[in-house]
One Martini backbone bead per residue (centre of mass of N, CA, C, O) as a GRO file, in nm:
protein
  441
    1UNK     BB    1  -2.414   2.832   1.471
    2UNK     BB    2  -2.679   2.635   1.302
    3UNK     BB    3  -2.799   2.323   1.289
    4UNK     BB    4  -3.035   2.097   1.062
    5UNK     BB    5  -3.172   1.777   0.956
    6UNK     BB    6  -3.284   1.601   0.715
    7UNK     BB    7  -3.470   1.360   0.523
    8UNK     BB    8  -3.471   1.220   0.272
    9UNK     BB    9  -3.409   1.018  -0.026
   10UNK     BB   10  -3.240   0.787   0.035
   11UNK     BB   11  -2.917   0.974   0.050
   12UNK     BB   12  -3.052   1.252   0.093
   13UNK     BB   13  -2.991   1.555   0.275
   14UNK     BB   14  -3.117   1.849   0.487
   15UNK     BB   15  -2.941   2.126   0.528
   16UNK     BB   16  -3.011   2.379   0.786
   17UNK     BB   17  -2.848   2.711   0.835
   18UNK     BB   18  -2.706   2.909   1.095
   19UNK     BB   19  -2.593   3.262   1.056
   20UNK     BB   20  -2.522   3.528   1.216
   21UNK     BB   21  -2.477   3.858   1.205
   22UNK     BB   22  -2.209   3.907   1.359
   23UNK     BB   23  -2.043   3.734   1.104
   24UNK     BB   24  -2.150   3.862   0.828
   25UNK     BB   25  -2.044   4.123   0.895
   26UNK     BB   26  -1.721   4.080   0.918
   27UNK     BB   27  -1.741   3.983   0.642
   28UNK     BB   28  -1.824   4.254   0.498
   29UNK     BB   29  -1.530   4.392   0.622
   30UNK     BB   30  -1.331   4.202   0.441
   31UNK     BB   31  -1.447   4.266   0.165
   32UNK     BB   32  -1.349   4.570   0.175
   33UNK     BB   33  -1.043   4.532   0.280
   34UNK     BB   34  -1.003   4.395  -0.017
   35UNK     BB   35  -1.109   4.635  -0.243
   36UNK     BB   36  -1.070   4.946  -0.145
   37UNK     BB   37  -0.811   4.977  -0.355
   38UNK     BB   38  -1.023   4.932  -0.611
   39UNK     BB   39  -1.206   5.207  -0.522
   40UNK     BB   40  -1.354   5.542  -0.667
   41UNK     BB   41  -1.418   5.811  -0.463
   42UNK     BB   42  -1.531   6.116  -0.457
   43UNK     BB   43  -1.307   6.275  -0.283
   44UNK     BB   44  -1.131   6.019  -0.271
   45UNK     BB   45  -0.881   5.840  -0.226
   46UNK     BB   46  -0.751   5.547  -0.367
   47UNK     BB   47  -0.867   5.340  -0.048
   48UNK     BB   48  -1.007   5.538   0.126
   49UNK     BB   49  -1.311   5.473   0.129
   50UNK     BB   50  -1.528   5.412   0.338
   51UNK     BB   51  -1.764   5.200   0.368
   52UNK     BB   52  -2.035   5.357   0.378
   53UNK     BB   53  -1.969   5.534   0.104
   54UNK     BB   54  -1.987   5.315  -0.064
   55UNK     BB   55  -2.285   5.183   0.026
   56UNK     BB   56  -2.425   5.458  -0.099
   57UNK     BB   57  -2.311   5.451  -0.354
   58UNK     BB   58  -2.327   5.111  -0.434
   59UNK     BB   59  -2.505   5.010  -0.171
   60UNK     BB   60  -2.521   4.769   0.082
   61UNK     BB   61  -2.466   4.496  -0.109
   62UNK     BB   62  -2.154   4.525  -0.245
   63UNK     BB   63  -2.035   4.243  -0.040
   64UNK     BB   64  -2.214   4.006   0.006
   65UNK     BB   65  -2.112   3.802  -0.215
   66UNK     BB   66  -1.831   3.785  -0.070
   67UNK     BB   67  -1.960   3.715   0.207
   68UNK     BB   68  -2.075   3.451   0.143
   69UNK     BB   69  -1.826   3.314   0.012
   70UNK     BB   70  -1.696   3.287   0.321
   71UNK     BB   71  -1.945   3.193   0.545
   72UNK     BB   72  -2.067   2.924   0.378
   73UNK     BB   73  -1.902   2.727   0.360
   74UNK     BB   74  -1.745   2.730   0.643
   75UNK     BB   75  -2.097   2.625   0.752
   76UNK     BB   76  -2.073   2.395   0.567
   77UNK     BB   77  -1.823   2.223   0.731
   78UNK     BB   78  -1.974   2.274   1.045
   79UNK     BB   79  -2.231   2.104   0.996
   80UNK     BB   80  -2.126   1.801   0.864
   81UNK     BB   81  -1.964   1.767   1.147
   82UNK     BB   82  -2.174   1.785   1.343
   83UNK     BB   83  -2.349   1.567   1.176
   84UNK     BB   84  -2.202   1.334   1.060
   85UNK     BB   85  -2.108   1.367   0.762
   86UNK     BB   86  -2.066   1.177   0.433
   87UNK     BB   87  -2.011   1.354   0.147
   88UNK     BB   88  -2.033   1.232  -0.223
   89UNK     BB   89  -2.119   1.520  -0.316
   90UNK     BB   90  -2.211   1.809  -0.392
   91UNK     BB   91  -2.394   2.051  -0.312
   92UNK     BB   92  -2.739   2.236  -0.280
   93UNK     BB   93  -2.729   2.597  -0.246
   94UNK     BB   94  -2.956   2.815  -0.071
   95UNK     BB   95  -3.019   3.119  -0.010
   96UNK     BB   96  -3.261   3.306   0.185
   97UNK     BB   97  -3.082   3.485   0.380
   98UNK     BB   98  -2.934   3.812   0.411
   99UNK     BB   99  -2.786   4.010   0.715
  100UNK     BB  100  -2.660   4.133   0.947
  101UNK     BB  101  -2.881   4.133   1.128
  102UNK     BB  102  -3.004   3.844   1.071
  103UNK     BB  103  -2.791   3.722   0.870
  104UNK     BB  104  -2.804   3.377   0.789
  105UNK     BB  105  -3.002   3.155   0.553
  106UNK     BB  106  -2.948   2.822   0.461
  107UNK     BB  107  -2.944   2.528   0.226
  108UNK     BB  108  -2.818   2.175   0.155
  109UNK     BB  109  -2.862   1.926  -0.079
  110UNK     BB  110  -2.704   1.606   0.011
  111UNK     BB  111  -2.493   1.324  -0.071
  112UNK     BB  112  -2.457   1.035   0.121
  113UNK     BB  113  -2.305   0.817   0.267
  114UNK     BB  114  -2.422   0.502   0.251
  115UNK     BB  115  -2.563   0.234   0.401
  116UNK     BB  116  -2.492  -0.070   0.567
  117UNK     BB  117  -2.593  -0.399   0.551
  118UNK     BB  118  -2.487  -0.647   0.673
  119UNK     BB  119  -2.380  -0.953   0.615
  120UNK     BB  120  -2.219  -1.239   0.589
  121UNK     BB  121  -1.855  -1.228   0.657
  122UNK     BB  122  -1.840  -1.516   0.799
  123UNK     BB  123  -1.836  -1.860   0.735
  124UNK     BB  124  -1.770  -1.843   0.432
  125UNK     BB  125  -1.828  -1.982   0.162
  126UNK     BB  126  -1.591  -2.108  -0.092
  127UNK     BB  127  -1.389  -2.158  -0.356
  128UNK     BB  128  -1.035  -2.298  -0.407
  129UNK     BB  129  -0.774  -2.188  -0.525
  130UNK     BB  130  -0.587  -2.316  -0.800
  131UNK     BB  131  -0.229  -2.297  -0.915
  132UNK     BB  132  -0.060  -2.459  -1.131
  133UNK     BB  133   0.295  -2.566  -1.276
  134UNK     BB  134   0.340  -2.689  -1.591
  135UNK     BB  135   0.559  -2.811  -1.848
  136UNK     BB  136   0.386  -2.602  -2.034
  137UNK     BB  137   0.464  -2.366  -1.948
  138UNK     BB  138   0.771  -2.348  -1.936
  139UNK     BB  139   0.786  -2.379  -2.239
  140UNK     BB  140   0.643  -2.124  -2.355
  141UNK     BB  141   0.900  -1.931  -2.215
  142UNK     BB  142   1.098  -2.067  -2.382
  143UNK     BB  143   0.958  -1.963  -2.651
  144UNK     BB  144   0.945  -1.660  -2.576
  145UNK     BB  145   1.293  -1.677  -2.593
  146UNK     BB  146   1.323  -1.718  -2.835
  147UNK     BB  147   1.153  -1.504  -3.016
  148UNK     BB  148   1.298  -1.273  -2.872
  149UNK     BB  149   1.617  -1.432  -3.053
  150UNK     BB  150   1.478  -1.420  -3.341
  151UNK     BB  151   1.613  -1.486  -3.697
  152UNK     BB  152   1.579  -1.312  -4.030
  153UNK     BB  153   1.532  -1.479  -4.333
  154UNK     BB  154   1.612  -1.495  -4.628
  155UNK     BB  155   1.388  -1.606  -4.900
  156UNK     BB  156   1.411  -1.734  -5.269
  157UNK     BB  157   1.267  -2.052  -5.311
  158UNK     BB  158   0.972  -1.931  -5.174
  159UNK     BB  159   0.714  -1.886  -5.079
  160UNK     BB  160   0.453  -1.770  -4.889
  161UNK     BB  161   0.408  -1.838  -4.585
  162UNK     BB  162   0.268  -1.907  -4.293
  163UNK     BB  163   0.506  -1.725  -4.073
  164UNK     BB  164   0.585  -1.511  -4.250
  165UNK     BB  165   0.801  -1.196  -4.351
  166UNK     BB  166   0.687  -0.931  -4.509
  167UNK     BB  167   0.778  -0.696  -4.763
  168UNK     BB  168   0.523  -0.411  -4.912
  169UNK     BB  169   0.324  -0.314  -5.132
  170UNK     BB  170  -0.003  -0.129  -5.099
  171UNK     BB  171  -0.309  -0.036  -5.273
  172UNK     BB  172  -0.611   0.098  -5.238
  173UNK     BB  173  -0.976   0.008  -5.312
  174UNK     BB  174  -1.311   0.201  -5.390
  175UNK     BB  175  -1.485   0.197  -5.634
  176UNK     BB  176  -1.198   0.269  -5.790
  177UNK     BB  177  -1.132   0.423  -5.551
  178UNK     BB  178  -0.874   0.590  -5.338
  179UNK     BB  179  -0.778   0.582  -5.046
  180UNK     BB  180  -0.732   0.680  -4.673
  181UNK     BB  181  -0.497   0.475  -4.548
  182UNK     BB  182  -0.482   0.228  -4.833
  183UNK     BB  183  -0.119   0.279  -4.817
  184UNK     BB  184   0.185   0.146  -4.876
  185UNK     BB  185   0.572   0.119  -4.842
  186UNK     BB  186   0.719  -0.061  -4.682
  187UNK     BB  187   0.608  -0.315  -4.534
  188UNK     BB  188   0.556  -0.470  -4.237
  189UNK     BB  189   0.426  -0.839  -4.229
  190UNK     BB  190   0.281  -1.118  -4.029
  191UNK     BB  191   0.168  -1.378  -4.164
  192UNK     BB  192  -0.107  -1.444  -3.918
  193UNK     BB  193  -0.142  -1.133  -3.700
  194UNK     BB  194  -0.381  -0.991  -3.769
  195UNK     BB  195  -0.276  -0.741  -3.902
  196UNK     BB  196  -0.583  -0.732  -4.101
  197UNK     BB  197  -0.783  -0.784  -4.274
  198UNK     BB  198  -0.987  -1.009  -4.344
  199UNK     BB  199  -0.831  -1.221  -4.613
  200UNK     BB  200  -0.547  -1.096  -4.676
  201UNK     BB  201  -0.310  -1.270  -4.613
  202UNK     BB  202  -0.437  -1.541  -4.706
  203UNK     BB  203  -0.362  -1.383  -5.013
  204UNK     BB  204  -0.008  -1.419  -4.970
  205UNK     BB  205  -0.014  -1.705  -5.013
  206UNK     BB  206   0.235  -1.812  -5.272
  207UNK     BB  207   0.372  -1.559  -5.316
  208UNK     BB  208   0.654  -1.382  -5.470
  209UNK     BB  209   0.881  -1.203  -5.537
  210UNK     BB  210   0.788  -0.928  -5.712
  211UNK     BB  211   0.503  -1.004  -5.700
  212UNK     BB  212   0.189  -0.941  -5.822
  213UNK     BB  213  -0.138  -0.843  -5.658
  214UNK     BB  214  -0.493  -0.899  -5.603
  215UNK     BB  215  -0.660  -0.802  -5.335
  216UNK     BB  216  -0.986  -0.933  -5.170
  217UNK     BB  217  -1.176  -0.749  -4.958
  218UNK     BB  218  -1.390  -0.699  -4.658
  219UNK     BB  219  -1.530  -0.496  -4.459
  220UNK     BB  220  -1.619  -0.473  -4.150
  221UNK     BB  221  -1.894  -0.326  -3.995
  222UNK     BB  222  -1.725  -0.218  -3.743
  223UNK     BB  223  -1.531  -0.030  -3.863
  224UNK     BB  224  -1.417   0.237  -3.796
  225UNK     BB  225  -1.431   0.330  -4.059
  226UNK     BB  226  -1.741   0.408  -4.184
  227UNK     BB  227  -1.696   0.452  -4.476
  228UNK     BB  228  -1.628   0.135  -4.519
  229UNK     BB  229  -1.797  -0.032  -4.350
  230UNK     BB  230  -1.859  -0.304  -4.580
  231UNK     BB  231  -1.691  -0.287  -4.791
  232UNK     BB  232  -1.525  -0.354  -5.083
  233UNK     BB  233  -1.209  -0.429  -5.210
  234UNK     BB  234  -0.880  -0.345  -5.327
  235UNK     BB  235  -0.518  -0.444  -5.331
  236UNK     BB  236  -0.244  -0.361  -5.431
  237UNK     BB  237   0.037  -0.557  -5.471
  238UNK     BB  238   0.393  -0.643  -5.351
  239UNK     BB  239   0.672  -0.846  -5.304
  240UNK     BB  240   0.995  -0.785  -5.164
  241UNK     BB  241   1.025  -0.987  -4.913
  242UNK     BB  242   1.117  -1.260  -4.736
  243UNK     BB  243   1.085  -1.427  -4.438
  244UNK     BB  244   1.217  -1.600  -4.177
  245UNK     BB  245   1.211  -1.791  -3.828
  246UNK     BB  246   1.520  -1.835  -3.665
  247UNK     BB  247   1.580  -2.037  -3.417
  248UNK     BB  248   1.722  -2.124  -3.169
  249UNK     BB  249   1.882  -2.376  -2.925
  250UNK     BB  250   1.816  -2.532  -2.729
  251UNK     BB  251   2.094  -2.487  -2.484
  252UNK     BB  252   2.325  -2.372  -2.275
  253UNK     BB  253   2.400  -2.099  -2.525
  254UNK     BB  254   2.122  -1.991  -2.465
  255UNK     BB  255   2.083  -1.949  -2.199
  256UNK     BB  256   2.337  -1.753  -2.202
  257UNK     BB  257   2.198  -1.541  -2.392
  258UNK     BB  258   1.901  -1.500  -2.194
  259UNK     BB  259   2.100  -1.558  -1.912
  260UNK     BB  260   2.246  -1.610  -1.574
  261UNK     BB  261   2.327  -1.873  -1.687
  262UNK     BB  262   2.490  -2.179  -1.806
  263UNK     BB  263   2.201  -2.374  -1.802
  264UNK     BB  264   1.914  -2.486  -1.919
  265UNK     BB  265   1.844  -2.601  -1.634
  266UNK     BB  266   1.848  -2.386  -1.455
  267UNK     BB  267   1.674  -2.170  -1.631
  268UNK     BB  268   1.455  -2.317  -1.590
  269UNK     BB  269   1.395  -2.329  -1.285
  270UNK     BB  270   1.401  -2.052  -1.267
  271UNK     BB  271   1.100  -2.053  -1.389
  272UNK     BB  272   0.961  -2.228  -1.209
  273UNK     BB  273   0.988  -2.063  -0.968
  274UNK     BB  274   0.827  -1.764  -1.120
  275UNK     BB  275   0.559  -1.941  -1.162
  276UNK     BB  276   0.524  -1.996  -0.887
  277UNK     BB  277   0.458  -1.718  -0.761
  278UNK     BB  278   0.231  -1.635  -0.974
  279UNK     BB  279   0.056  -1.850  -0.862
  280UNK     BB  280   0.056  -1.724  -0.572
  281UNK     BB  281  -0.047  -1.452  -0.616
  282UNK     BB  282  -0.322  -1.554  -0.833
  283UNK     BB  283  -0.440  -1.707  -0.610
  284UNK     BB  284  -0.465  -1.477  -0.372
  285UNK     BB  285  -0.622  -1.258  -0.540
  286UNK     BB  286  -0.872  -1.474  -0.630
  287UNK     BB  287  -0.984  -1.573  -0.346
  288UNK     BB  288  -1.015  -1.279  -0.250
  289UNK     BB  289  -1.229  -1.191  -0.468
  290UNK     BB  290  -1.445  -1.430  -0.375
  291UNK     BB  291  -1.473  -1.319  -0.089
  292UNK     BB  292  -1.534  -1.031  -0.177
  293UNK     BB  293  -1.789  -1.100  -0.301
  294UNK     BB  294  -1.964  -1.238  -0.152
  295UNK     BB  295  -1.974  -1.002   0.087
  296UNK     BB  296  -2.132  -0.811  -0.109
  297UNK     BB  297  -2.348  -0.990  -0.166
  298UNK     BB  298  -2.501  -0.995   0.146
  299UNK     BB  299  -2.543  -0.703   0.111
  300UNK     BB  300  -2.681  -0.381   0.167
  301UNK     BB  301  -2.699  -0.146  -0.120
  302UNK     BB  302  -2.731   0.241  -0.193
  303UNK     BB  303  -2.638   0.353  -0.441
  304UNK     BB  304  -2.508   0.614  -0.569
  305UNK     BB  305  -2.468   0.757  -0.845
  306UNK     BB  306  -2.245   0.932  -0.837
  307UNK     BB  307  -2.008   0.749  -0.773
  308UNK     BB  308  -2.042   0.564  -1.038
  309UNK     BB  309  -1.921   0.815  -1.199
  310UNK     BB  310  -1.669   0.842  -0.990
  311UNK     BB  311  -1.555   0.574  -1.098
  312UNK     BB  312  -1.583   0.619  -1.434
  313UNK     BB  313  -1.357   0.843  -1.422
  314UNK     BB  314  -1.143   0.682  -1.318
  315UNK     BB  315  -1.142   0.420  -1.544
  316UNK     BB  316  -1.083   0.660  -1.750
  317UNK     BB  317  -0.757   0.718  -1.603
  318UNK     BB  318  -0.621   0.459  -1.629
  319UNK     BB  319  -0.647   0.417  -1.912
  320UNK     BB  320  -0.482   0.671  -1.998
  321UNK     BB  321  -0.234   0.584  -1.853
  322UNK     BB  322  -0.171   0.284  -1.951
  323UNK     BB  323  -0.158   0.414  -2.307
  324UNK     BB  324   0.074   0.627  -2.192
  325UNK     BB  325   0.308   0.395  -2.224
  326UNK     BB  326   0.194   0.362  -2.535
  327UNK     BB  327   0.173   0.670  -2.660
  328UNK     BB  328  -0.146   0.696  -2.639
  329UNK     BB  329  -0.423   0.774  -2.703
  330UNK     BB  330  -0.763   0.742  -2.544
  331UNK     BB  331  -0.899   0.865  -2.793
  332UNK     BB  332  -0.759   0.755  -3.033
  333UNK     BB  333  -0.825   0.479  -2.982
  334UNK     BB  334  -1.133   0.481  -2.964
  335UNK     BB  335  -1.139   0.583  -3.259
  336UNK     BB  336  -1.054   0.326  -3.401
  337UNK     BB  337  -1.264   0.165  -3.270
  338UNK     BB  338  -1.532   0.299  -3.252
  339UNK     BB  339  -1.517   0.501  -3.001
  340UNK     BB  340  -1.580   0.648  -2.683
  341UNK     BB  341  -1.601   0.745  -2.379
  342UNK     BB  342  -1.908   0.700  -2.334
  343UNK     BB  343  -1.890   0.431  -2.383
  344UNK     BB  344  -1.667   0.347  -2.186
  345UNK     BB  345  -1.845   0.390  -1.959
  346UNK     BB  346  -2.080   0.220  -2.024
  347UNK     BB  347  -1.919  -0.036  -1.982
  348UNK     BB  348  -1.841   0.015  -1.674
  349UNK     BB  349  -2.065   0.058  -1.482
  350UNK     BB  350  -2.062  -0.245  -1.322
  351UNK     BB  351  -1.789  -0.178  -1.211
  352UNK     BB  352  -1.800   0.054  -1.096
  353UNK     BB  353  -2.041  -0.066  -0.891
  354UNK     BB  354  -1.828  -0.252  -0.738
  355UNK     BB  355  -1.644  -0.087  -0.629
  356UNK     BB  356  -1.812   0.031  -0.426
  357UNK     BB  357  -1.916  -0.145  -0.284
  358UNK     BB  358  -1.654  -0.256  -0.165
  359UNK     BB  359  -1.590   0.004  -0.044
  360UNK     BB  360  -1.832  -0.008   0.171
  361UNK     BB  361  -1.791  -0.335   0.301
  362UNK     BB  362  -1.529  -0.269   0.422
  363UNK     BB  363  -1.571  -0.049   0.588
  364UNK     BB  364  -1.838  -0.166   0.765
  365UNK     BB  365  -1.624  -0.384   0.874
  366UNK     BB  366  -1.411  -0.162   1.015
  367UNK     BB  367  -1.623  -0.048   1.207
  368UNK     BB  368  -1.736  -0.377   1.294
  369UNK     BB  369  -1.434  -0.411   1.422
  370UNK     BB  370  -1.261  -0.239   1.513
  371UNK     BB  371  -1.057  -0.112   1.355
  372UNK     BB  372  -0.679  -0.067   1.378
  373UNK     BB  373  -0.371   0.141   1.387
  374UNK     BB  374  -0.086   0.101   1.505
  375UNK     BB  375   0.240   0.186   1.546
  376UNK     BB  376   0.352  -0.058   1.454
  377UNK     BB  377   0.220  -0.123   1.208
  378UNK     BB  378   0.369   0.163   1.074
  379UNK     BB  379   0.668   0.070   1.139
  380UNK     BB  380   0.647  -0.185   0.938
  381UNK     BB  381   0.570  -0.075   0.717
  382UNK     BB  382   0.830   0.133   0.676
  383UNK     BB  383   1.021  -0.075   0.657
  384UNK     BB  384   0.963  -0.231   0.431
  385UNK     BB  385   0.959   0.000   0.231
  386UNK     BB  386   1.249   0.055   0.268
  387UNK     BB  387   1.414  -0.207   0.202
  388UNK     BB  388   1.250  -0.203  -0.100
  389UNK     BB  389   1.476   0.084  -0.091
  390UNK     BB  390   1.713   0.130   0.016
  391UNK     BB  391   1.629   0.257   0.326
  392UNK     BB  392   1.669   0.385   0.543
  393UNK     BB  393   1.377   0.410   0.805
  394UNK     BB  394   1.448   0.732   0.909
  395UNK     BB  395   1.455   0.850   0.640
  396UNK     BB  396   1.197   0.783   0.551
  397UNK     BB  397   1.000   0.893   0.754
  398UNK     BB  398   1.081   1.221   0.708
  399UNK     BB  399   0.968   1.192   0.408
  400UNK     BB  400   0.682   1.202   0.520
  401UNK     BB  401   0.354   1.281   0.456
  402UNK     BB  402   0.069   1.307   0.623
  403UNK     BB  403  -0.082   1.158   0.326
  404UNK     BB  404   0.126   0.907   0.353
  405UNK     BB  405   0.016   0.802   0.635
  406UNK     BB  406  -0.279   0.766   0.538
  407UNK     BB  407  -0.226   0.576   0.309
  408UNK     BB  408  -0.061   0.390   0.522
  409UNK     BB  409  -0.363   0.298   0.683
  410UNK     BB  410  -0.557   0.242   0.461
  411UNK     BB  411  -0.381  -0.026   0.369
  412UNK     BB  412  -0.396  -0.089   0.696
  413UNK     BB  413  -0.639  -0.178   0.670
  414UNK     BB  414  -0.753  -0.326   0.397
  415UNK     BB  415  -0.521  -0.583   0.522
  416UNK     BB  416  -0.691  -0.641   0.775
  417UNK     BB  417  -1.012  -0.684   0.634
  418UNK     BB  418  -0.902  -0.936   0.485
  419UNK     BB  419  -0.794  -1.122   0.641
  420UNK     BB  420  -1.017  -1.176   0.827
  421UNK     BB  421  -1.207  -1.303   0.580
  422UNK     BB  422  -0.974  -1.512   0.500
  423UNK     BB  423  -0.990  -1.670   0.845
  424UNK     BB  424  -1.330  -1.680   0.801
  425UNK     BB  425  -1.313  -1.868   0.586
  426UNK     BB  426  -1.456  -2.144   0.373
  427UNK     BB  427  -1.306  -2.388   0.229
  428UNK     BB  428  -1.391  -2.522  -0.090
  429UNK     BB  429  -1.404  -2.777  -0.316
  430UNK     BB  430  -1.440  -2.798  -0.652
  431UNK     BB  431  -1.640  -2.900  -0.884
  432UNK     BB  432  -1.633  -3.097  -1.096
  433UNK     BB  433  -1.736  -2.948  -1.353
  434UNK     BB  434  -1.560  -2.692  -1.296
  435UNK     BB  435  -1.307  -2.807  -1.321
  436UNK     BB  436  -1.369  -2.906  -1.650
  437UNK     BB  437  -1.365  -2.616  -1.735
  438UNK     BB  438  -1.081  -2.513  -1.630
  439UNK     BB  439  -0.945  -2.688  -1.797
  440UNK     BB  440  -1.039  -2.646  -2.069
  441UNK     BB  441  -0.954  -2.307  -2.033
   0.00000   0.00000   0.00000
């Protein structure tokens, strides 16, 4: 086989391959004797008739189209290695002639991982990120500890206040006439917290068990349902039952009831430990993406479309998986909100086109720095990740597929180039205006 690229356009290069012609006879010999068991030819038994009469029965092409497929493919993974490319999309192959005589020759039009031009990625300014724990935070966590151990009581000698829970049976209509969905009885409803039209719970403050009444109100013009966005409607209500929210008493008797502590102030302290790690892991995590964005800023990078294409397919499988963990599929959710996968897709584009950013100025990166994994940073790893799994590291070792390696030294290839850049990244502290918009947020 021999192979020449072209430079085309952008990212787009032209392989041209020859392959021998005595390549494709074999390949055209194997393609017979895996057919010719179910080919019928007059005068022999089925599976017995030669290739040649074959090819004379039904033409001397009979297995060309099986041949290509064989050898084709084949020469175009031979040649990509050859020519030390990095194919980002599917090639566009045509192939131009072909015969055992002559051989094959083909041209493939592929799509090459873009090349990147680093800018400055060492002594770069960014601004030092910090989030501190106040005792604003503290007691948050302690408020929804009450909330999530609040009992609902009846109350029968006051109207429905907002942040009060009641049962309600409401029959909508628009037009005079009842839809579809505007209906339900034996309803519960938490007076305040935006699950209904704009306006509607607002006209349920005041009323009384069993009292009966109209709310009037208007659908949002980009409502889900198209036939209703924008009509006003009418609900008739009736309430069936109100309940308030009954917190229990901050005290050493809740934290027994909440957690493993004894008293309130150990259980705050636990609090107070647990929003302090993760002040630091969002300390670091957005520190680090502060640096890694100034470092793309400063590449350049001529991203091909199908990249950010399939970027923005995984994003809407990441979705997927996300919401089906609520039970929902993410059409369902999609048609409620009044959108579509394409809408979808559309909105992450600019994300998606960050995130290729980022991989391609990474791994650049690790190229210009000739990173490497070493077997001990490998060992290192299987160890962590063995005792936070509770397994000898010998177990977990035997355990380990190939693939599971490759993922295992490419994220220690990824934290070895985060490390590099902010050990030589360069922290000021933020602005005035900045940290007070900080603040007021």
């Amino acid at each position: 086989m021999k192979s020449t690229i072209e430079k085309l356009d952008k990212n787009d290069v032209k392989l041209n391959v020859e392959i021998e012609g005595e390549v494709f006879k074999e390949a055209v010999t194997r393609a017979y004797r895996k057919n010719v068991k179910d080919i019928m030819i007059p005068g022999f038994r089925r599976g017995k008739a030669p290739q040649h009469v074959i090819e004379m029965h039904y033409g001397k092409d009979v297995f060309y189209d099986e041949a290509l497929n064989d050898v084709v493919p084949e020469a175009y993974d031979a040649a990509v290695e050859e020519n030390e490319l990095f194919p980002v999309d599917r090639p566009n192959i045509s192939v131009e002639k072909y015969s055992p005589e002559e051989g094959v020759v083909f041209t493939a039009i592929v799509t090459v991982k873009p090349e990147v031009k680093l800018g400055a990625y060492k002594g770069i300014e960014v601004e030092r990120v910090s989030y501190t724990v106040t005792d604003e935070d503290v007691d948050r966590q302690l408020k929804a500890a009450q909330d999530r151990v609040a009992r609902w009581v009846d109350v029968t000698d006051r109207p429905v206040e907002n942040g009060d829970r009641v049962v309600l049976d409401f029959e909508g209509y628009v037009d005079g006439e009842k839809f579809e969905g505007g209906a339900a009885e034996n309803h519960t409803l938490d007076v305040g917290s935006g699950q209904f039209i704009p306006g509607f719970e607002e006209q349920l403050v005041g009323m009384k068990v069993d009292e009966e009444k109209d709310v009037t109100v208007t659908f949002p013009e980009e409502y889900h349902a198209k036939e209703l966005a924008g009509k006003p409607a009418v609900f008739k209500c009736k309430i069936h039952s109100i309940k308030v929210k009954e917190l229990p008493e901050l005290d050493d008797e809740f934290a027994k009831d909440v957690s493993e502590f004894d008293t309130l102030d150990a259980y705050k302290a636990d609090i107070q430990k647990h929003l302090e790690e993760d002040a630091e892991r969002r300390t670091n995590l957005d520190q680090e993406s502060l640096i890694i964005q100034e470092v793309v800023k400063n590449a350049e990078i001529d991203v091909p479309d199908c990249m950010v294409e399939r970027a923005q397919d995984r994003m809407v499988q990441e979705a997927r998986f996300r919401l089906s963990y609520q039970g929902i599929k993410l059409e369902d959710y999609l048609t409620m909100i009044g959108s579509s996968i394409e809408d979808f897709k559309a909105t992450q584009k600019d994300e998606a086109l960050n995130r290729v950013k980022v991989q391609l100025t990474l791994e650049a990166i690790e190229k210009a720095e000739e990173i490497v994994v070493t077997e001990e940073d490998l060992k290192a790893e299987m160890k962590k990740v063995a005792d936070s799994m509770g397994k000898p590291v010998e177990e977990y070792e035997k355990s380990l597929r190939d693939e599971d390696r490759e993922y295992m030294e490419d994220e220690i290839k990824y934290q070895k180039v985060i490390d590099l850049l902010k050990d030589n990244a360069a922290l000021v502290e933020p602005k005035a205006d900045k940290e007070g918009q900080k603040e007021e947020a």
